[in-house]
C-alpha positions as CSV (number, residue, x, y, z in Angstrom):
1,X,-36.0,-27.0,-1.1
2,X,-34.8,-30.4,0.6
3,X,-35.2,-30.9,3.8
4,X,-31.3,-32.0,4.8
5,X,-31.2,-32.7,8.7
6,X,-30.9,-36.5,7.9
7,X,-27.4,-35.4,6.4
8,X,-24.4,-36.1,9.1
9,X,-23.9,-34.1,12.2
10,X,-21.4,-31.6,11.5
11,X,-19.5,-29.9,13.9
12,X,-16.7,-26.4,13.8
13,X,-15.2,-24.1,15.6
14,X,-17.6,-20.6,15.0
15,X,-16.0,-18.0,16.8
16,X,-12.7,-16.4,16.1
17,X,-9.2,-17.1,15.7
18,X,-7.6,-18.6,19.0
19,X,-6.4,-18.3,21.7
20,X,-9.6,-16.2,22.7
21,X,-11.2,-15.7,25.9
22,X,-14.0,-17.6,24.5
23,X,-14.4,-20.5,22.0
24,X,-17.7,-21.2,20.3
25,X,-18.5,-24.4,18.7
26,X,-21.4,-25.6,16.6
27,X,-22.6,-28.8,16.9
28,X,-25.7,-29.5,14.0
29,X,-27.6,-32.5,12.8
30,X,-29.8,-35.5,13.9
31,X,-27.0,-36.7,16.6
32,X,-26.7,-33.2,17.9
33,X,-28.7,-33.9,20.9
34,X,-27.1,-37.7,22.0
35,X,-23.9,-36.1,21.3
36,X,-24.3,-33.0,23.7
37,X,-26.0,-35.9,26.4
38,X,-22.7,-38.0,26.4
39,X,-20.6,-34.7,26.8
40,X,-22.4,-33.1,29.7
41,X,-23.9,-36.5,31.9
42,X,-26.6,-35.6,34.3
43,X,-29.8,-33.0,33.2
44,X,-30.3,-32.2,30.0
45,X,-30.4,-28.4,29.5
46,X,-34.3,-26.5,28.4
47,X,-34.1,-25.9,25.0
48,X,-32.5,-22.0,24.3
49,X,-31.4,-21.8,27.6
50,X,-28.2,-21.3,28.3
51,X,-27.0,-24.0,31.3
52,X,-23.6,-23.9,32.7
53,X,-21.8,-27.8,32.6
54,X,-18.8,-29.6,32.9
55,X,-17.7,-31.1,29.5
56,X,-16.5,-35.0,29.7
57,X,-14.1,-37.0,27.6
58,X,-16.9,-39.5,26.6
59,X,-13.6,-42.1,26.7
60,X,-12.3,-41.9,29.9
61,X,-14.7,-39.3,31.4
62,X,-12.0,-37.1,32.3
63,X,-13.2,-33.6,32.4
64,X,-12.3,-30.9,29.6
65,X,-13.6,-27.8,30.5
66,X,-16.6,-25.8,32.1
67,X,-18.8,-24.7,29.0
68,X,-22.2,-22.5,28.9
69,X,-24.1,-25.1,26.8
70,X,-27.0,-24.1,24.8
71,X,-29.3,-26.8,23.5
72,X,-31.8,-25.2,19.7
73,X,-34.2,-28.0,19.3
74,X,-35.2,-27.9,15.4
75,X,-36.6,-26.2,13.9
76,X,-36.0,-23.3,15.9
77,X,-32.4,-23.1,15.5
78,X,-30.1,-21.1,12.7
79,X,-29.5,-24.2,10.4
80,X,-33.1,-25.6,11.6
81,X,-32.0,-29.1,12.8
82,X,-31.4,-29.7,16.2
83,X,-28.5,-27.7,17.2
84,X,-25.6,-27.3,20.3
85,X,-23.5,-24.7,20.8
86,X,-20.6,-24.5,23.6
87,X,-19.0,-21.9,25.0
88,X,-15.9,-23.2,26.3
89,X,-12.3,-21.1,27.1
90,X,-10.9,-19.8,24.1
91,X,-7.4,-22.0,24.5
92,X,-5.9,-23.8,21.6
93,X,-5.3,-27.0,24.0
94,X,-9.1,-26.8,24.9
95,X,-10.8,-26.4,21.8
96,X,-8.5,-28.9,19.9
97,X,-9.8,-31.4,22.8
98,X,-13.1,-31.0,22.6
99,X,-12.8,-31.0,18.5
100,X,-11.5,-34.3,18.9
101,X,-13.6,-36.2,20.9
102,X,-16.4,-34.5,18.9
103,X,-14.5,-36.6,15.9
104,X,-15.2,-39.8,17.8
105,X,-19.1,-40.2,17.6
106,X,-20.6,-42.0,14.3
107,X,-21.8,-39.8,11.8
108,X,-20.3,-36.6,12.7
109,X,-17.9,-34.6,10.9
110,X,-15.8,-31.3,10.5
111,X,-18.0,-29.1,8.7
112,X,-17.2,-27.6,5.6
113,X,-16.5,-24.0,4.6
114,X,-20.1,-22.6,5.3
115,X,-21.9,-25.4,5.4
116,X,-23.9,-24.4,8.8
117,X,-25.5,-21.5,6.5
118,X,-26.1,-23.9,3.5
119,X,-28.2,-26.2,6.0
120,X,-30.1,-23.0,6.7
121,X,-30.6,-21.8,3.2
122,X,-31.4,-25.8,2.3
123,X,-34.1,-26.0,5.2
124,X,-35.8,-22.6,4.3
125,X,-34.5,-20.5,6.9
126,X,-32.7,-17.9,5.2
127,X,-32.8,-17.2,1.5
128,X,-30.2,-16.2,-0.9
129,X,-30.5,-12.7,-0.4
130,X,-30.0,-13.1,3.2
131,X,-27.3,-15.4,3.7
132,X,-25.6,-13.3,1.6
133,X,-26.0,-10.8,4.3
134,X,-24.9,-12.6,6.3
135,X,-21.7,-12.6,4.5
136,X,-21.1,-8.6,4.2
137,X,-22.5,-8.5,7.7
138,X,-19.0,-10.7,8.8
139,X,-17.2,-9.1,6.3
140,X,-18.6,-5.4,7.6
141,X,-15.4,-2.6,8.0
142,X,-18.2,0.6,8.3
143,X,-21.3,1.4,9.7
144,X,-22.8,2.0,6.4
145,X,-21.7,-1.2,5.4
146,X,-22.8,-2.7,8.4
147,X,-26.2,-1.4,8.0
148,X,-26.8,-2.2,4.4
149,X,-25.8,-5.9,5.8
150,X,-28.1,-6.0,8.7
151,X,-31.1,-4.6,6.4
152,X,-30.7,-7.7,3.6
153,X,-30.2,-10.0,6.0
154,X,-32.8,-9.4,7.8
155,X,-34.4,-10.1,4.6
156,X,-35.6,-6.8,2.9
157,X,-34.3,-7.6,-0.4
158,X,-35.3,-10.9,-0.5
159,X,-39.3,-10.2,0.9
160,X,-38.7,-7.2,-2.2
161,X,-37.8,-9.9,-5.4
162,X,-40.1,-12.5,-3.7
163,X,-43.2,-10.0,-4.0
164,X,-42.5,-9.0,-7.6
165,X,-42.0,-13.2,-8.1
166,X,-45.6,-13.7,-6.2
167,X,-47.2,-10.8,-8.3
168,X,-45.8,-12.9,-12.1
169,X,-47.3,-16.5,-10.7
170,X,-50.2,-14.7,-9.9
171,X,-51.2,-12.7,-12.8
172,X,-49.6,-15.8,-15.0
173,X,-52.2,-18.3,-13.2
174,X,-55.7,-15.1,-14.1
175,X,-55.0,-15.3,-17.6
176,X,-54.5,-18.8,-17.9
177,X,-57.2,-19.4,-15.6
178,X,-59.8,-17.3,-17.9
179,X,-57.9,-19.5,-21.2
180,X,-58.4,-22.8,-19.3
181,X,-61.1,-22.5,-17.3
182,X,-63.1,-20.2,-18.7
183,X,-66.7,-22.1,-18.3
184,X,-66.2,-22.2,-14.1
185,X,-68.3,-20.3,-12.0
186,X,-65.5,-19.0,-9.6
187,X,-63.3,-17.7,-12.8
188,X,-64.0,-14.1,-13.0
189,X,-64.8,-13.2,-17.1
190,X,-61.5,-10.7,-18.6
191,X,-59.2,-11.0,-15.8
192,X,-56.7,-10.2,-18.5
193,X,-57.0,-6.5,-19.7
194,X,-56.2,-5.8,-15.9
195,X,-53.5,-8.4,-15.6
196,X,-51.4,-7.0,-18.0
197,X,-52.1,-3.4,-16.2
198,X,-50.5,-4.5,-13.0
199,X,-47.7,-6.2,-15.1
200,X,-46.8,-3.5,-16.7
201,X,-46.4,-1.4,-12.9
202,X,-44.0,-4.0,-11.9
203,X,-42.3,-3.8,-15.1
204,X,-41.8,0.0,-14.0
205,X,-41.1,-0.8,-10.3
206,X,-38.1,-3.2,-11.7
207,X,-36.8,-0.9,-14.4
208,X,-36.4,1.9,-11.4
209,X,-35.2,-0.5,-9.0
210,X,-32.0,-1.4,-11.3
211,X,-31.7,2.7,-12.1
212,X,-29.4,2.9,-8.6
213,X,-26.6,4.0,-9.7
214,X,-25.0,0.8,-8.0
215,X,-25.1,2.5,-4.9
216,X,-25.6,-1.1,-3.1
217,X,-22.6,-2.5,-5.1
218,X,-20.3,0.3,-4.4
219,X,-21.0,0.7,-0.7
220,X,-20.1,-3.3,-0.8
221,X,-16.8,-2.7,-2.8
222,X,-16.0,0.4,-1.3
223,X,-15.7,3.4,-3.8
224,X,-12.5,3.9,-5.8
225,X,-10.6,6.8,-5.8
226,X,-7.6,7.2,-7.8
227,X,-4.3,9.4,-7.5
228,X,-3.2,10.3,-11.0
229,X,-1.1,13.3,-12.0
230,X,2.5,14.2,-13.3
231,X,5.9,12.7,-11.0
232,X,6.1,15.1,-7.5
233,X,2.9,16.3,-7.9
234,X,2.4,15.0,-3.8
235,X,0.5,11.6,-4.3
236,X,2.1,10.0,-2.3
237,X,3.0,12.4,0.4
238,X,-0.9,13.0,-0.3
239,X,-1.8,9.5,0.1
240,X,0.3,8.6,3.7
241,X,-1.5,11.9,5.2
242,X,-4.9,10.7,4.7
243,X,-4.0,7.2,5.8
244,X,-2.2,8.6,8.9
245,X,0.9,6.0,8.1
246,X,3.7,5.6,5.7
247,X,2.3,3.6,2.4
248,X,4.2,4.7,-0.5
249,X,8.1,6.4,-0.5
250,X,8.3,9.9,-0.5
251,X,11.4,11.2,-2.5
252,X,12.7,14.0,-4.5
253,X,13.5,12.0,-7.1
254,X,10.5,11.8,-9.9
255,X,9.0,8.5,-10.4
256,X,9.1,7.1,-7.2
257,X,6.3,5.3,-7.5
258,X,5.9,2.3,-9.9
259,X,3.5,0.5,-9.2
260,X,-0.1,0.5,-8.0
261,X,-0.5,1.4,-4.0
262,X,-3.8,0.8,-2.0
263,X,-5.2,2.2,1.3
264,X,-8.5,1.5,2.9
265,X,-10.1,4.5,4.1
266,X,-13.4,5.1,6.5
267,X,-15.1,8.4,5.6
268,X,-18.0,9.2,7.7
269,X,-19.0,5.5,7.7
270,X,-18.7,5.2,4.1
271,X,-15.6,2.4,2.3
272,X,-13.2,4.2,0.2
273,X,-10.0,2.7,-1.6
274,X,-7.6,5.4,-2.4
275,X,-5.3,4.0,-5.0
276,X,-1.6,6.1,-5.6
277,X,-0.2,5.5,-8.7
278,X,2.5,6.2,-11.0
279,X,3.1,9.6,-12.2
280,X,2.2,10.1,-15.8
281,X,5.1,11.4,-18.2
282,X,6.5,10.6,-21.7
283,X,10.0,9.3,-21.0
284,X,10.2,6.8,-18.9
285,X,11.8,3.1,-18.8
286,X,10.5,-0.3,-19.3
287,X,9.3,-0.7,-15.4
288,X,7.5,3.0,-15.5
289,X,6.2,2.5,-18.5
290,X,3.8,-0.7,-16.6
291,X,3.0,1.6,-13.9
292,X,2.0,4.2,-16.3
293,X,-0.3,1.4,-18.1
294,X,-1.7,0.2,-14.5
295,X,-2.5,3.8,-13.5
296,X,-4.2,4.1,-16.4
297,X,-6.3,1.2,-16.5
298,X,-7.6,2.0,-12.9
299,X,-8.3,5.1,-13.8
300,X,-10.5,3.7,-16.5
301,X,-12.4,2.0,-13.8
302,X,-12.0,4.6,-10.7
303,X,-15.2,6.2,-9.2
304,X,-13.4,9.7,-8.2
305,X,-10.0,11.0,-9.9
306,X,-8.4,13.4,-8.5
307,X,-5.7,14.6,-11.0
308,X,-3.1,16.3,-8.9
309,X,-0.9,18.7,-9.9
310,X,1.9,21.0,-8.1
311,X,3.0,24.5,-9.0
312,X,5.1,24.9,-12.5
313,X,4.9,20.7,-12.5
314,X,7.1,18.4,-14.3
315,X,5.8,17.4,-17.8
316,X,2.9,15.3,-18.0
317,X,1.4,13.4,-20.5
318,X,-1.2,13.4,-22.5
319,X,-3.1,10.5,-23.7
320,X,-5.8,9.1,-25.6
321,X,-7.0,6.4,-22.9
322,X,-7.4,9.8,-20.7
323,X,-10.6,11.1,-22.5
324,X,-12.5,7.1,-21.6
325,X,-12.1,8.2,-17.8
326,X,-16.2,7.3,-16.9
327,X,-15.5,8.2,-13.3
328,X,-15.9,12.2,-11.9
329,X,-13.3,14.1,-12.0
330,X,-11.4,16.7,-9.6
331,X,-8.2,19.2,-9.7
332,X,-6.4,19.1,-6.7
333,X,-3.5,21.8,-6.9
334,X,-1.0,20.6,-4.1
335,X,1.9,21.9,-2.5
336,X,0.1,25.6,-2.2
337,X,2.3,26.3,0.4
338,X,5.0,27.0,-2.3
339,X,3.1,30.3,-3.3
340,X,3.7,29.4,-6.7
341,X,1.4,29.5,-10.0
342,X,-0.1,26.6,-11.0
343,X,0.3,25.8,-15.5
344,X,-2.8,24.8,-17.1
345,X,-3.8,21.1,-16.8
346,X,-4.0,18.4,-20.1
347,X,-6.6,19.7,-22.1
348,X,-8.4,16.4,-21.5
349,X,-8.4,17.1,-17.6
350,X,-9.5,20.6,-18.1
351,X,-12.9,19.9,-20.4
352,X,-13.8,17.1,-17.8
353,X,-13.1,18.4,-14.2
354,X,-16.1,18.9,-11.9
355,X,-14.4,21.1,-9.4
356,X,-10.8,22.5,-8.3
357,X,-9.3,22.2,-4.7
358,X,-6.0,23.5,-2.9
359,X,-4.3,21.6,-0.2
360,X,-0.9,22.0,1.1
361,X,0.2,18.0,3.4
362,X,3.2,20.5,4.9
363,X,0.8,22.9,5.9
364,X,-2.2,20.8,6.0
365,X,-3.8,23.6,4.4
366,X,-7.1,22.5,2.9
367,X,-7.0,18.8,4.1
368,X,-9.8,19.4,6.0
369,X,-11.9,20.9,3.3
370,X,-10.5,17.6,1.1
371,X,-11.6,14.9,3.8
372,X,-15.5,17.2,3.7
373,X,-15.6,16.7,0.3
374,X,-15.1,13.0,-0.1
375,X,-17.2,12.0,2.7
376,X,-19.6,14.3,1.0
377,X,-19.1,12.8,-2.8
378,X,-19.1,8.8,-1.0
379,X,-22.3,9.8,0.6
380,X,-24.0,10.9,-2.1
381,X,-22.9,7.5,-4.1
382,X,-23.4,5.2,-1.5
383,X,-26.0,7.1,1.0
384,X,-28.4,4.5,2.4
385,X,-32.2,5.2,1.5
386,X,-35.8,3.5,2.7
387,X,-35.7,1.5,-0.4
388,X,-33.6,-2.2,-0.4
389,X,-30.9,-1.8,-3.2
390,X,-29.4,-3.8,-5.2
391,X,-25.9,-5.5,-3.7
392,X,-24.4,-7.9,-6.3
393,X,-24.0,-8.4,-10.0
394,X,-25.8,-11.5,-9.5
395,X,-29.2,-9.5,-8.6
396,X,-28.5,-7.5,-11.6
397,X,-28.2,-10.0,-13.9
398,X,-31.2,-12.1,-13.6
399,X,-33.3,-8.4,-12.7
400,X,-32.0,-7.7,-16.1
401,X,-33.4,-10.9,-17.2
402,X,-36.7,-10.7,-15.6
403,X,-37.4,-7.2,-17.3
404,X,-36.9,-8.3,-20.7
405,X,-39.0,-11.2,-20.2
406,X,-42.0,-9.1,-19.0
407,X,-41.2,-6.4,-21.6
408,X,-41.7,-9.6,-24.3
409,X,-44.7,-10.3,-22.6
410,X,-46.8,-7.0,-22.6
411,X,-45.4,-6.1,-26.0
412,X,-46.7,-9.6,-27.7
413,X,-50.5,-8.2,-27.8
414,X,-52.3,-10.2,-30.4
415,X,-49.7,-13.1,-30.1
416,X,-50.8,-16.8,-28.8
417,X,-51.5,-16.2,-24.7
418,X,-49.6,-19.7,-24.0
419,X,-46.1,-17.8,-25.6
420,X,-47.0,-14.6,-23.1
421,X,-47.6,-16.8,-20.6
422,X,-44.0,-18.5,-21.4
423,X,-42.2,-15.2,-21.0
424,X,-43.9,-14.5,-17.3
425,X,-43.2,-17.8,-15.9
426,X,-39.5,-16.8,-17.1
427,X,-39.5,-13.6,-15.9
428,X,-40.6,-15.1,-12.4
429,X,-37.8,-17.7,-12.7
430,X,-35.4,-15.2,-12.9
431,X,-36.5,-13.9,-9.7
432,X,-36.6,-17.2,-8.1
433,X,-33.4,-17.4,-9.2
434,X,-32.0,-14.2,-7.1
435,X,-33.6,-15.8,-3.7
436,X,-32.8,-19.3,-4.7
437,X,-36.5,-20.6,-4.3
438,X,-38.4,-21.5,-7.8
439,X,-40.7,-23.5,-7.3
440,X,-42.9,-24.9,-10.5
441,X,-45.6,-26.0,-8.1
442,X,-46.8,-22.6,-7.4
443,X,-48.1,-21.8,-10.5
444,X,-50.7,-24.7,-9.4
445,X,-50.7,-23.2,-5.6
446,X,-52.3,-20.1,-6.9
447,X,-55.3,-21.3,-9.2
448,X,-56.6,-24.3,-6.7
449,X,-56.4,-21.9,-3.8
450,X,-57.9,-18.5,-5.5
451,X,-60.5,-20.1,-7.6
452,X,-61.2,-23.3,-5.5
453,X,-61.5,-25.0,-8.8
454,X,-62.0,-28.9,-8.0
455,X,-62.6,-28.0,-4.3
């Protein structure tokens, strides 16, 4: 990748929203360091130590604030060009001073939405994988997801892809080593028959690697769990007792609910979205109707439905879209408290439930056994292992890719080596591709360096 610290300096506010107790800026580029000298006067501070300093209006040296200053000489700094940060007071009036008088100086700029990561990804100090970390590390609402963050961004997923990408230029450069070099003392004779061994374990290391079950994706996303059931069956009364505020409207009246209501729940550390929707029945107008269709449609998609139902219900519905539900699904009998009988689900909810559970909101009967068995089922979809995991489409895609490549490859025995050798340097594209660092000299790399050929 380019080096880009020739680029202008930028400069932003990194912290949070203001007012704040404290304001961070980011000052990074080539004018970085003559920038922070004209703003401070007097000793320059050690490099990553922090130094407390007055901040002057370069203009009419009036003073600004007191800052902590901290001065990353590149490399050795997140973007990896020479770098300030100050920590001034989190005031509006402050920070927009400062902001402006950074404006002042040649060559600096406002920096654009993520452009202090981009420098870092440009200058080879974080891959793709990890500043994508980055991002769900911000963007973190549990400790699960927080951890799954911290883990690719500390580049576990990345080191992972770039290993299988290593392994494809290396056993691409043996075999056409042996076919191009084959009369040099250092080229070891039938590197091949082994070569194609050790592709085909990687081939089964990827191919096990994208059988996850998502898990990565949905502890990202946050699983989906959908209310779906007849009119006054309790989701919503349901629905505001698990999120411990009042989301939907709670009538009498059937159909209540016409549209598609979201909460976002923490459940033992694990995202869930419980979605209430609007209760299934035959006759109903234009506007019910929709909500009927939207219900339906995320129920398509849901991870967990839980098809509620109350004692001697209001007619329900039955419907073809019903049997394409690919999510698990769950009976919850509500409103127990009643001491009534409960009629027979749709025959299409009966021949797919998992399980059956009771819960009474009035009584709060069974809620607790409910909440257990969520944060049991989002555990056992999204439960952290040892193993990095796959945490965006993106990944998937070009792993997808990558296998069929090397499955071309090992399965073209007999064919010309040079079209084998095609589909590897493809397969290790795609994985470049997932890091954001193909490079077409390293196919080169590895034959001059393993076989010292033309030392």
């Amino acid at each position: 990748m380019p080096n880009v610290s020739t680029q202008e300096t930028i400069y932003a506010l990194s912290s949070g929203s203001l007012p704040a107790g404290v304001a961070v800026i980011r000052i990074s580029g080539t004018q970085a360091g003559e920038i922070l000298r004209q703003l401070i006067k007097g000793r320059f501070p050690v490099s990553r130590e922090s130094a407390l300093k007055k901040i002057y209006d370069p203009r009419d040296n009036s003073v600004i604030d007191h800052a902590l200053v901290l001065w990353f000489e590149g490399p050795k700094s997140f973007t990896g060009e020479d770098t300030v940060e100050i920590h001034c007071h989190g005031g509006r009036a402050v920070v927009a001073a400062l902001l402006d008088v950074l404006g002042q100086f040649p060559n600096s700029r406002p920096a654009e939405q993520g452009e202090f990561t981009r420098r870092a990804f440009h200058n080879n100090k974080l891959d793709l994988t990890e500043v994508e970390g980055l991002a769900d590390l911000i963007d973190a609402e549990t400790e699960a997801q927080r951890r799954q963050a911290q883990r690719q961004m500390q580049g576990a997923l990345g080191e992972l892809y770039e290993s299988w990408r290593k392994a494809l230029i290396h056993s691409r450069a043996m075999i056409e080593a042996e076919l191009d070099f084959s009369d040099e003392d250092d080229v070891p004779d039938s590197v091949a028959e082994q070569v194609w061994q050790e592709l085909d374990i990687i081939k089964q290391q990827i191919d096990s690697h994208l059988k996850d079950s998502r898990r990565g994706e949905r502890l990202r996303s946050g699983l989906q769990v959908v209310l779906l059931g007849s009119p006054n069956a309790g989701k919503s009364s349901l629905m505001n007792h698990l999120a411990n505020r009042d989301v939907a409207i709670v009538t009498p009246e059937a159909g209540t609910t016409r549209d598609v209501l979201e909460v976002h729940l923490d459940l033992g550390g694990y995202p869930v979205t419980l979605l209430d929707t609007a209760g299934l029945r035959e006759q109903a107008g234009i506007v019910e109707q929709e909500g009927i269709r939207r219900a339906l449609s995320h129920a398509e998609q849901a991870d967990l439905i839980l098809w509620t139902q109350a004692p001697q219900s209001a007619e329900g519905v039955e419907h073809e879209l019903m049997t394409a539900f690919s999510g698990e699904l769950w009976v919850l009998q509500t409103k127990v408290d009643l001491q009534k009988s409960y009629s027979n689900p749709p025959q299409a909810i009966a021949e797919n439930s998992v399980r059956t559970l009771q819960c009474s909101v009035k009584a709060e009967g069974g809620m607790d056994r409910l909440l257990c068995e969520l944060t049991e089922f989002a555990e056992k979809n999204m439960g952290l292992n040892e193993a990095p995991v796959i945490t965006r489409e993106r990944h998937r895609h070009y792993l997808n890719g990558c296998l069929e490549n090397l499955r071309r490859a090992i399965s073209m025995d007999g064919y010309p080596i040079e079209l084998r050798s095609e589909e590897l340097r493809a397969a290790a594209n795609q994985l470049g591709r997932i890091t954001g660092r193909v490079d077409v000299e390293d196919l080169l790399d590895v034959i001059f360096g393993d076989f010292c050929i033309g030392k």
